[in-house]
Every structure is written in C-alpha cells, then in structure tokens.
N, C-alpha and C positions, 0 to 999 in steps of 0.2 A: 504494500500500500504506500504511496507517495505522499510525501510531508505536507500535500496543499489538503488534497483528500481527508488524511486523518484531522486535519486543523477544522475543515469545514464538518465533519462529524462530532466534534468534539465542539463545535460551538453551541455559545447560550441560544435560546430566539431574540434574546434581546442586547445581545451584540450584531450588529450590523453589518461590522467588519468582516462577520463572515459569506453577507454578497457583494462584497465589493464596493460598499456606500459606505464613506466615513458619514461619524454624526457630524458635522459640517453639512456634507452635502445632502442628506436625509429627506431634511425637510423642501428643499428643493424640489425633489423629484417626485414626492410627496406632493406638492402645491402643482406641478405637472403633470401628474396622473389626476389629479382631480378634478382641472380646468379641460384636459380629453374629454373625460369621461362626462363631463357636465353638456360639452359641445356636440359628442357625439350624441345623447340623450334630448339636446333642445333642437337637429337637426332632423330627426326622424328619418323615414327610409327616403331615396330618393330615388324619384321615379324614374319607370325603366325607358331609356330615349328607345322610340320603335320610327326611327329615322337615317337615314345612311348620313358620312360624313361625323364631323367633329360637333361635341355638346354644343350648342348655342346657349345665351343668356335666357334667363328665364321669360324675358321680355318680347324675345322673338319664335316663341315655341308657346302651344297650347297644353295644359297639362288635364287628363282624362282620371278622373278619382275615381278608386273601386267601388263598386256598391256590395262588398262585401260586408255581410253583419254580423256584430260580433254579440247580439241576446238574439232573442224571437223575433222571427219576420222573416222576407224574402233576403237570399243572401243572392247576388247576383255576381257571377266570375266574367270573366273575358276569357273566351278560347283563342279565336283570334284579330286580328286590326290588317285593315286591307290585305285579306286573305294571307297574314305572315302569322304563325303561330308565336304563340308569348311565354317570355319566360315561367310568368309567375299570374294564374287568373285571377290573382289576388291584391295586384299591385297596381302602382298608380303609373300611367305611360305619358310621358312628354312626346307630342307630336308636331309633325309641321302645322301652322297653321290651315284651313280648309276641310272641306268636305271629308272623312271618312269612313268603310264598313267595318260595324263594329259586330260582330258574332259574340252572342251570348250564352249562357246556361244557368239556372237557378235552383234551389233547390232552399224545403221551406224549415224552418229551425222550431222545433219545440221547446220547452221551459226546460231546464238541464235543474234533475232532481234532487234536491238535497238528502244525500241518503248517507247521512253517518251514524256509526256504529254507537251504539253503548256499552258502557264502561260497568263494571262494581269499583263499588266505592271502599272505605274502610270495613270492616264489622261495625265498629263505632264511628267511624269517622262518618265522612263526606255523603252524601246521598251520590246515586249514578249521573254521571255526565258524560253527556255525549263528543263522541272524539271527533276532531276534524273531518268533514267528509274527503274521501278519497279525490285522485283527480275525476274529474266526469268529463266523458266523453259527450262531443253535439247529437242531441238527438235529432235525425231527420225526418222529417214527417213526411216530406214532397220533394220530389226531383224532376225536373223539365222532362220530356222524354225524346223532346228535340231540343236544336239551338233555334235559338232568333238573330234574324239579324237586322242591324237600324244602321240607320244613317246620323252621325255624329257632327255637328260642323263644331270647330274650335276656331277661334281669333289668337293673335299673338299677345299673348300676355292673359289669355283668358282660361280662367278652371271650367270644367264641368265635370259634374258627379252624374254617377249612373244610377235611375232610381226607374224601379219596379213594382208590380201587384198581379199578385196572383187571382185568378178571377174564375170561373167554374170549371172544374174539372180538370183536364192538365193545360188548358188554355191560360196564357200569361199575356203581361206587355211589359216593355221597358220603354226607356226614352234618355236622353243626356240634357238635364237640368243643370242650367248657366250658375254657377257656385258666385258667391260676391268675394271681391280682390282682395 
C-alpha cells in the first residue's frame, strides 16, 4: 500500500486535507458548489432546439411547453414536430418561428392512492402510526389509441403551451394556447 493511500484511509472526515482542500481554500469551493447548484436549480431544463444549425437567442426562436401533467387530468406528450421524432415527449422544444405539425398522444391520470402501511406502537407506549406511503406509481385510467395531429404557429420570442380534453369515449382535442412572456 503506498504512503498517499494509507494517509487518505487513515484520515479524520473532518480533516480536509485529506481531499486535497486546505481549510483556506474550503470555504471557497464550498460558496462554488453552492452558487452551481442554486443556478442550475433557478435555470430548469432547457428546451430541446428541434431546428438545424446553431442555438439562436431566445428572442429569435419560439418555444413549445409540454402539456404534460404532473396530478389528475389529460397528460399530453409530443411524438413528433414536423414529422422528426423527439427526444423526450415530455419536454419543452425551441423552434423556428412559423407554422408547424405537431403529433400528439395522451393518456388520462387518476388520483395516485395514498396507501401507507401501519405500524404497532409500544405495548405502553405510542398508539399505531402510519409509515410513509411507498413511492406510487401514475395510475392511468385512459390512453389515446391514436395520435392527433394540429397545427402549431409560434412567433419569435413567443411560448405556447399544449392544452387538451378528453371528450366521449376515446375521442380527444388538443390545440397550442399563446402562454404570456
């Protein structure tokens, strides 16, 4: 075993010196890691360009919101945008500004059940309490059994969100409602 090795096995956690950060530099990288993680958290995903060529400013590109839903209701994905298949049907897509087909799918979301378990308590002690419910999976009640597909116009610098309703039977609509700037 090499002299760095055993140093680094034999260190406290609360010596530092053993990753290579004196306490000098600690808090540094500390106020670095913080200011990341705060930027990449206030930045959100960003959306997937479905455009040839280099990103454009946000100014010159229209941006497509999912109408995916994250409680109860229609959840609406994108398959594909002028017949190119997409990475993620769940994402938001930066486009050229103009007209284009948007192919959809939907499928409808039930109440996700709260189903946690019970506990015993002491003999004497605590009366029974219930443990955290597990994670739950979505329950789906309805799925399209085709796609649809609409026509989307975007301007530059302009959002639109995809918003849907499910209506009798496996009949649906959607449409791309003008989001505000």
């Amino acid at each position: 075993m090499t002299y760095e090795r055993a140093r680094i096995l034999d260190c406290k956690c609360a010596d530092r010196s053993c990753f290579g950060i004196s306490s000098r530099h600690s808090s540094s990288v500390f106020l670095m890691l913080a200011a990341l993680l705060a930027l990449s958290c206030s930045l959100g995903p960003t959306p997937k360009q479905m455009y040839e060529g280099p990103p454009l400013p946000k100014e010159q590109v229209g941006i497509v919101r999912n109408g995916c839903a994250v409680e109860t209701g229609l959840s609406i994905m994108v398959m594909h945008i002028d017949g190119k298949n997409v990475p993620d049907p769940c994402a938001d897509f930066a486009l050229l500004p103009g007209e284009h087909q948007i192919e959809l799918s939907a499928k409808q979301l039930g109440p996700r059940l709260q189903t946690g378990t019970m506990r015993s308590g002491g003999v004497l002690g605590a009366p029974p309490a219930a443990s955290p419910a597990e994670a739950r999976p979505e329950q789906v009640i309805w799925t399209s059994p085709s796609t649809l597909s609409i026509p989307c116009t975007v301007g530059a610098g302009q959002q639109v969100i995809l918003v849907g309703a499910r209506q009798m039977g496996d009949k649906w609509q959607a449409g791309c409602q003008e989001r505000g700037r």
